[in-house]
C-alpha positions in Angstrom: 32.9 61.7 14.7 32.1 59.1 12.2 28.5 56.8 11.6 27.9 54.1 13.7 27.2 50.6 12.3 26.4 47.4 13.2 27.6 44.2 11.8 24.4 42.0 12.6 20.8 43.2 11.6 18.2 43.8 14.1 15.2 40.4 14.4 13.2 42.4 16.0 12.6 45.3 13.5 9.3 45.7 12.2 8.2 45.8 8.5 7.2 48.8 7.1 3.5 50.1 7.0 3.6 49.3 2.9 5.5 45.8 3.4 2.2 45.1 6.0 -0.4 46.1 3.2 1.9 44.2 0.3 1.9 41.0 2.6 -2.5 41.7 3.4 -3.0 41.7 -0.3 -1.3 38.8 -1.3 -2.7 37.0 2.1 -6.1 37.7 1.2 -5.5 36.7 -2.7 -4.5 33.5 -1.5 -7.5 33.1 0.7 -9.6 34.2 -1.9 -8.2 31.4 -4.5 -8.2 28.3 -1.8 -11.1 29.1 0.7 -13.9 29.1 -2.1 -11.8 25.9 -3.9 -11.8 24.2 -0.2 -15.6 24.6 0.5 -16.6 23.8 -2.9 -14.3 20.3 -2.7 -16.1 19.6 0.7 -19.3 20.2 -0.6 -19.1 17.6 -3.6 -17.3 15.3 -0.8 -20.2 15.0 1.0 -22.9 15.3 -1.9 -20.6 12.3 -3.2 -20.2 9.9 -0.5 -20.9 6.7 -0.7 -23.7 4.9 1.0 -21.8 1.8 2.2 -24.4 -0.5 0.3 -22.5 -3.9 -0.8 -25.7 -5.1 -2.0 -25.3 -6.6 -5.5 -21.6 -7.7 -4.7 -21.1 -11.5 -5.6 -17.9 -13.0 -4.2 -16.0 -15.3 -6.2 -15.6 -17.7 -4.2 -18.9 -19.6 -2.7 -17.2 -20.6 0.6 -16.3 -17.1 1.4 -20.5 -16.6 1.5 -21.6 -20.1 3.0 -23.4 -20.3 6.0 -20.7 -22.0 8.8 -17.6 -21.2 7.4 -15.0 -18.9 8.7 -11.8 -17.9 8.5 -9.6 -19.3 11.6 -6.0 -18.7 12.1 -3.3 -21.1 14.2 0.1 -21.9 14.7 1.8 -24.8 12.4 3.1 -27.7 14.4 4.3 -29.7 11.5 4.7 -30.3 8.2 3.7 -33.3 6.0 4.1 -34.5 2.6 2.3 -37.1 1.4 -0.4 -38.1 -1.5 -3.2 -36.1 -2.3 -5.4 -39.3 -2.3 -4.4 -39.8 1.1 -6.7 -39.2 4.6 -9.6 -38.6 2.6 -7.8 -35.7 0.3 -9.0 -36.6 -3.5 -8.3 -33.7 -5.2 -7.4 -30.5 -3.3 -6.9 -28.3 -6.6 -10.7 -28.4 -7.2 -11.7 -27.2 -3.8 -10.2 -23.6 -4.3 -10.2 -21.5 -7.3 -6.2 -20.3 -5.8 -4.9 -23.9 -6.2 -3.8 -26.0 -9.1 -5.3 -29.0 -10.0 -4.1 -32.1 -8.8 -4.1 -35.6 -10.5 -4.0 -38.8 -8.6 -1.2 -40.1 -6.6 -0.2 -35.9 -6.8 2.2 -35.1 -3.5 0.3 -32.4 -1.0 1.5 -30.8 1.5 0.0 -30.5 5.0 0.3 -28.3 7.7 -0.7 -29.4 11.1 -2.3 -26.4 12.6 -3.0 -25.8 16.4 -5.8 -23.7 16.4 -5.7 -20.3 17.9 -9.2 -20.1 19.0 -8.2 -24.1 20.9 -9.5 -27.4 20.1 -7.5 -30.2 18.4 -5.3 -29.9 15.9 -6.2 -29.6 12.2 -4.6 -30.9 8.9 -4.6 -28.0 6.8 -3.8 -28.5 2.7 -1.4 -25.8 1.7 -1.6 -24.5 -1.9 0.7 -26.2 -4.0 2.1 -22.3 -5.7 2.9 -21.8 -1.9 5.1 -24.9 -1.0 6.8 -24.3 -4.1 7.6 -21.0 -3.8 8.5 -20.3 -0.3 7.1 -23.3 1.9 5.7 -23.4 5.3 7.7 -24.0 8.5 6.8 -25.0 11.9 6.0 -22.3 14.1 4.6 -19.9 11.1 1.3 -18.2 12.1 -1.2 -19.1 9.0 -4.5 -18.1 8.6 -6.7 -20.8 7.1 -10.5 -21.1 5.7 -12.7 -23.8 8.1 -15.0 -25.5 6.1 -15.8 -28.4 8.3 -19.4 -27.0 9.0 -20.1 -28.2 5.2 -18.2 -30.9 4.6 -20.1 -32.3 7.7 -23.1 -31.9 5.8 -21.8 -33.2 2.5 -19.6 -36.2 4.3 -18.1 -38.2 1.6 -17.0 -35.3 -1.1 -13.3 -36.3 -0.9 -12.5 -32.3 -0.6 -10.1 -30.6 2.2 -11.9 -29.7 5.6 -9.1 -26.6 5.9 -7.7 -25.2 3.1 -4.7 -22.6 3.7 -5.3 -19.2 2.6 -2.7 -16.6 3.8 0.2 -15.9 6.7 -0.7 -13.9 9.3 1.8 -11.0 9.4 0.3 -8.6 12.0 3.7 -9.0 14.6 6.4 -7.8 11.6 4.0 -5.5 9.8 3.4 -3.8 13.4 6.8 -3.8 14.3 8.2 -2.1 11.0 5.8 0.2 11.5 6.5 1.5 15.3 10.5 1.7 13.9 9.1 3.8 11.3 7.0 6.1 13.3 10.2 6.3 15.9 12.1 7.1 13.6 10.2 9.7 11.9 9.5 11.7 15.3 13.0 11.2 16.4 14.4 13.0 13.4 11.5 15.4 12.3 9.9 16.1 15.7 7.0 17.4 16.1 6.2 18.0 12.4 7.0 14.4 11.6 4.6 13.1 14.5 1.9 15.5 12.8 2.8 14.4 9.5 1.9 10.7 10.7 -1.4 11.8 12.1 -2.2 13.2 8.2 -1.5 10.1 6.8 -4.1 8.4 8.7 -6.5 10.8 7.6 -5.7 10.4 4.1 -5.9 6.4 4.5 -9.5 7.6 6.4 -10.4 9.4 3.1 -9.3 6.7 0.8 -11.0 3.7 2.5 -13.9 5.7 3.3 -14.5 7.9 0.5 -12.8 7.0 -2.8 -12.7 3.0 -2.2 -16.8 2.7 -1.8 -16.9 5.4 -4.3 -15.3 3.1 -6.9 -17.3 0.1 -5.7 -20.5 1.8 -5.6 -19.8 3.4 -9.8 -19.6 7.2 -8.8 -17.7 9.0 -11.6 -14.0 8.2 -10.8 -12.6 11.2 -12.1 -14.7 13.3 -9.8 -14.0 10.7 -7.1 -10.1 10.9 -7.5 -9.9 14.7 -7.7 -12.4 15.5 -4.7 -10.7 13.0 -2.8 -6.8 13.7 -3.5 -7.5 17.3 -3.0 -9.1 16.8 0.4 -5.8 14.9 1.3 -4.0 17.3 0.2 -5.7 20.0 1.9 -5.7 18.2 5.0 -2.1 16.5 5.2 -0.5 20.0 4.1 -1.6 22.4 6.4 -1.4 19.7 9.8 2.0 19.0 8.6 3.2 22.6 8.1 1.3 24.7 9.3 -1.4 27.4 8.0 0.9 29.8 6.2 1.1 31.7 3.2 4.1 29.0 2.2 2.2 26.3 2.0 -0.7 28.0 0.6 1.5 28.1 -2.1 2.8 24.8 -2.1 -1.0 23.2 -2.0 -1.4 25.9 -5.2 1.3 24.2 -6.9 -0.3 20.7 -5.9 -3.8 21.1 -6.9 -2.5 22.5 -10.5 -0.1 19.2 -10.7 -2.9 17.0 -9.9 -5.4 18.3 -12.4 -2.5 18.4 -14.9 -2.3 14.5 -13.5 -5.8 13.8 -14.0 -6.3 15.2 -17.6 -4.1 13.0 -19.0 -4.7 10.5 -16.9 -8.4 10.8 -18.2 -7.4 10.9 -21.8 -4.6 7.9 -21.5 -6.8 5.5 -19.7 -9.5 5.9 -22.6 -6.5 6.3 -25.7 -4.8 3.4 -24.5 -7.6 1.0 -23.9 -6.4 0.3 -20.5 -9.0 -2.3 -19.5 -7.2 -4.5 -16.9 -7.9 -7.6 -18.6 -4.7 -8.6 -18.0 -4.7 -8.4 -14.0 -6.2 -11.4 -12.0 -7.8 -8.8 -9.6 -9.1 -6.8 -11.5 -11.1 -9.8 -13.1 -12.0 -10.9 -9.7 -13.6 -7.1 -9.7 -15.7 -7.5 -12.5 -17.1 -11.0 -11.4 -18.3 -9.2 -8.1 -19.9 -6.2 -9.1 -21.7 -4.9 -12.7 -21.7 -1.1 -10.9 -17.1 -1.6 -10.4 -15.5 -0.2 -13.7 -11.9 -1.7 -13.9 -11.1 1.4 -16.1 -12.6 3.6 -13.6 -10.3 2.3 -11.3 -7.2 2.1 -13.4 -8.0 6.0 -13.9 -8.5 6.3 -10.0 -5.1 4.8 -9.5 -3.1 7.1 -12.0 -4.5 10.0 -10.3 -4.1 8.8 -6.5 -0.6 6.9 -7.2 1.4 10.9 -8.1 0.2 12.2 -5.1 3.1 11.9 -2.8 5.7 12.4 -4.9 3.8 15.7 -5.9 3.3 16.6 -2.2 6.9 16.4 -2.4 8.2 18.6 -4.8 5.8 21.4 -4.4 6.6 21.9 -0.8 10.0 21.8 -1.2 9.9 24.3 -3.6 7.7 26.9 -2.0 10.1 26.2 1.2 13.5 26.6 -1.0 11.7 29.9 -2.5 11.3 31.3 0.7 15.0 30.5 1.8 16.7 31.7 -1.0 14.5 34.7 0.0 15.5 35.1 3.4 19.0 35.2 2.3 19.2 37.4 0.0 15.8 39.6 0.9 16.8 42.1 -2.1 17.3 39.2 -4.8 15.1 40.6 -8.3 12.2 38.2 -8.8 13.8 37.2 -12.1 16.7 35.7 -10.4 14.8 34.3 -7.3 13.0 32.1 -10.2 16.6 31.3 -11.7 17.6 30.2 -8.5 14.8 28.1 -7.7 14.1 26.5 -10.8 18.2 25.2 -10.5 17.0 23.2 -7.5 14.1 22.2 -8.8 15.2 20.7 -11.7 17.5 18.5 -10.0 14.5 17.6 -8.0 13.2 16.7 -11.2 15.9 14.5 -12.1 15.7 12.3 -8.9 12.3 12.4 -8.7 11.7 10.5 -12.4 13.9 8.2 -10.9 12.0 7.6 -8.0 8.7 7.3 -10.1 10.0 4.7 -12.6 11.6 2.5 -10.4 9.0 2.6 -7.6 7.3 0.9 -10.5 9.5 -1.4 -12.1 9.9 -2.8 -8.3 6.1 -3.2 -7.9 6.0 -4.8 -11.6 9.2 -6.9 -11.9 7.5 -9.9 -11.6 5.6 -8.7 -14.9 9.0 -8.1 -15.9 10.4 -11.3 -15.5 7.8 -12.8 -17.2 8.3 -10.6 -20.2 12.1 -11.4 -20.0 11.4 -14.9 -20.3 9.4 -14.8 -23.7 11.6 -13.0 -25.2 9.5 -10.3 -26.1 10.8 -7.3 -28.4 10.6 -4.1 -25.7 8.1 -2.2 -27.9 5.7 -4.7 -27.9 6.4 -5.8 -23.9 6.0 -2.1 -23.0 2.9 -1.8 -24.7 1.4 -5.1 -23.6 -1.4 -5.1 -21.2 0.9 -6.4 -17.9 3.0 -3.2 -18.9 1.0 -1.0 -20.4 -0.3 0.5 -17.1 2.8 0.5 -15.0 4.4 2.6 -18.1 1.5 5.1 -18.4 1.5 5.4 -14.6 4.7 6.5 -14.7 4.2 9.0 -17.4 1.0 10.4 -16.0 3.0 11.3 -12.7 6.0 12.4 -14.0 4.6 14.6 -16.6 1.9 16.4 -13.9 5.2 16.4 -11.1 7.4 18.5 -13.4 5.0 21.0 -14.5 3.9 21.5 -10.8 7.5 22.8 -9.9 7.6 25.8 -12.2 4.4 26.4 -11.2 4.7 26.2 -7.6 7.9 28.4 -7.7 6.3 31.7 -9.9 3.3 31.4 -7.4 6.1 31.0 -4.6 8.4 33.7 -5.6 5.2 36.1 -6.2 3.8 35.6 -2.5 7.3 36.2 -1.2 7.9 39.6 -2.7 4.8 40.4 -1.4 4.5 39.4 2.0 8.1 39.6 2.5 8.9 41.6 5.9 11.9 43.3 4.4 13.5 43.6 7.9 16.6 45.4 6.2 14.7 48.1 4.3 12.2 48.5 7.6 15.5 49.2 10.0 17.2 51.5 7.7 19.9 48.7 6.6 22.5 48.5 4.1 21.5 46.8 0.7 23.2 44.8 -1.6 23.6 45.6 -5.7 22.2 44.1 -8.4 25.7 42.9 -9.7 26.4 41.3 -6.2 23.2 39.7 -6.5 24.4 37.4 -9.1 23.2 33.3 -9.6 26.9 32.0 -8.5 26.9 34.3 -5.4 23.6 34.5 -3.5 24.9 33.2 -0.4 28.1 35.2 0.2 25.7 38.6 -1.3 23.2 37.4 1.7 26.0 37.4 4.0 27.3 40.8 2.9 23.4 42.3 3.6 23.3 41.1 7.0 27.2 42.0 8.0 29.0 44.5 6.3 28.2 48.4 6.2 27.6 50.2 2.7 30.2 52.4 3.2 32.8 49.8 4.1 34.2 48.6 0.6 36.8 46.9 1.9 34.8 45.4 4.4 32.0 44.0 1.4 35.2 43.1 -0.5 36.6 40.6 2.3 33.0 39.3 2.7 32.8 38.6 -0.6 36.4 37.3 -1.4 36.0 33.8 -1.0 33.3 32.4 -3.3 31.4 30.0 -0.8 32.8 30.8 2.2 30.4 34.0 3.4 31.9 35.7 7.1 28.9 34.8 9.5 28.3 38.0 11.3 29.6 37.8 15.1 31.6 34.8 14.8 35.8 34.6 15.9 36.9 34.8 12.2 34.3 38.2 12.1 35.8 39.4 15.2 39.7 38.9 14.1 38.8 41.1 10.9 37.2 44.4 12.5 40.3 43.8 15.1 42.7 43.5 12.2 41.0 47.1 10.6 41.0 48.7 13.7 37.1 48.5 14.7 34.9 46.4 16.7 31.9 46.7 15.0 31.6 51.1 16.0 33.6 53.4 14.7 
């Protein structure tokens, strides 16, 4: 008598010969764009990598190159304070560029260390910024510079045999970071696990590649390109997958970082960011004439956007593709529209992320400027500030053109490679006008679980904005019951 029809769709139907050919094409354009762009960046990786030469480097420091001294690390067993002039201890600011000067009859403090490596213990002198700022207790784990080899040749000098030089931090540091990984796994599975893996490769690249590079004077622009795309390359496609998704997302990526880089490029040279005003960075200069602080100021914008950046543009190409999947008849217009509403709340958040990411890592810039009294103009501008502020631009600026980006490429491959399991099987499709930007979800739910020539049927699926009828469920069932069918006429 009547048609039959079915209130689910069939997963198993097969795409149509021309859906096949559509989703080749765009495949192969894909491959066409990234394959020759992925050889060419591993060619100038490798025509570019450093030679691992430190020759010319001077440390700062002479201890750090003297023959007999070495850095030793122990266990404090207590903690002295007493005068500088005391056990032999003249002057311990002048015995390390990291310490203050002290004048006589001064108050030092001393750690007595147990070595870890045995022996007796040692009176190490602890730099008078660290007992003022946070102290040293007993039991802390320090590590410590031994220069008893030369103050056994030069007996008499009145400087410190041990002088402290930093925590040791491995047992926290390694124990935040095995939460982390748990917890990354435990939530995201087997993709998190394999997005772990990438992010040792992209440390691998970065301490391998771009950090020589730098230290060694190759062009930094190059360096910071070559190497970010690599990363990119690499932590996209172990983390997700090879598929024509995140070919699109890396698309999105590599146009957000050479957006990132341009201005990067021309900010670093229009702003005269120098790093005069970082300690390090003049540490830097003293070691090497072939290190270029501005080189590696430039480096830094570049490299610093790339997570964020990794962020957005595979969230995108991923919300493209499930707006998509719901609503496989949505017009590309509106599959932008829809898109480019999530993205530009990712937008939103994702400035905030930047900025404050930033203003954390600088607030003790900040406090500083706070202090003075500065007016905000000139703080912003000054050289503490200048770079954090810039940074943030830079990132932000190549970030939010990536998305709109990301999502035309996006909704482009997924017209075209689309498997239109609807249109392959024969099913019903949904209108334009039910197609709207307020309704996608409930028109999605209408494709997959009403028949065409059921109005009343589309009507009750539709009914309640939000609240789509999922196809075989109770509430489903109680509504073919209540019209007298079961899902066959």
């Amino acid at each position: 008598m009547g048609h039959g029809h079915s209130h689910g769709h069939s997963e198993g139907s097969e795409p149509t010969p021309q859906a096949l050919a559509s989703r080749k094409r765009a495949n192969w354009l894909l491959a066409a764009v990234l394959v020759p762009l992925g050889v060419l960046t591993i060619v100038a990786m490798l025509v570019m990598w450093p030679s691992g030469s430190r020759e010319g480097i001077s440390f700062s420091s002479p201890y750090q190159a003297a023959p007999g001294v070495t850095f030793d690390t122990g266990r404090i067993q207590s903690v002295v304070v007493e005068s500088c002039t005391q056990t032999g201890q003249s002057n311990t600011g002048q015995t390390d560029p990291g310490q203050n000067s002290q004048g006589a009859g001064s108050q030092c403090t001393f750690a007595f260390t147990e070595p870890d490596k045995g022996g007796d213990v040692v009176k190490v002198v602890i730099n008078p910024d660290v007992a003022m700022s946070h102290g040293v207790d007993v039991g802390d784990s320090i590590r410590y510079l031994n220069l008893s080899a030369v103050q056994g040749a030069n007996a008499g000098s009145g400087a410190p045999a041990y002088v402290f030089v930093d925590f040791v931090r491995s047992i926290p540091i390694a124990l935040l970071a095995v939460l982390y990984a748990a917890v990354v796994i435990a939530v995201a599975r087997w993709r998190g696990f394999r997005a772990l893996l990438g992010l040792v490769g992209a440390y691998f690249v970065l301490v391998s590649f771009i950090l020589p590079g730098l230290v060694e004077g190759k062009p930094p622009l190059l360096l910071a390109l070559v190497g970010s795309t690599v990363i990119m390359i690499g932590v996209l496609y172990f983390a997700h997958g090879f598929s024509a998704r995140t070919s699109t997302a890396l698309l999105g990526t590599i146009f957000g970082l050479g957006i990132t880089a341009l201005l990067a490029a021309w900010a670093t040279d229009a702003a005269n960011l120098a790093g005069v005003g970082n300690h390090d960075a003049s540490t830097l200069v003293n070691m090497s004439p072939q290190i270029s602080i501005s080189g590696i100021i430039l480096c830094g914008l570049i490299i610093s956007g790339l997570g964020v950046l990794n962020d957005v543009t595979i969230t995108q190409s991923s919300a493209v593709w499930e707006l998509y999947e719901l609503a496989p008849t949505t017009s590309a217009r509106k599959l932008f529209s829809s898109a480019m509403r999530i993205g530009r709340d990712h937008i939103a958040s994702t400035v905030y992320t930047i900025a404050f990411a930033y203003a954390g890592a600088a607030l003790p810039i900040l406090i500083i400027v706070m202090l003075y009294d500065r007016p905000l103009d000139e703080a912003l501008t000054s050289a503490e500030l200048s770079e954090e502020v810039i940074r943030t631009l830079v990132g932000s600026i190549g970030l939010v053109l990536a998305i709109p980006v990301t999502t035309l490429i996006a909704v482009l491959v997924v017209k075209a490679t689309g498997m239109k399991r609807l249109a392959a099987s024969g099913g019903p499709s949904v209108s334009a006008d039910e197609l709207n930007d307020t309704g996608a979800l409930a028109a999605a739910a209408a494709v997959v679980g009403s028949d065409p020539h059921d109005k009343h049927d589309a009507e009750t699926r539709l009914d309640a904005p939000g609240k789509p009828v999922r196809p075989g469920s109770r509430r489903a069932q109680r509504e073919a019951e209540r019209r007298g069918t079961a899902g066959t006429d």
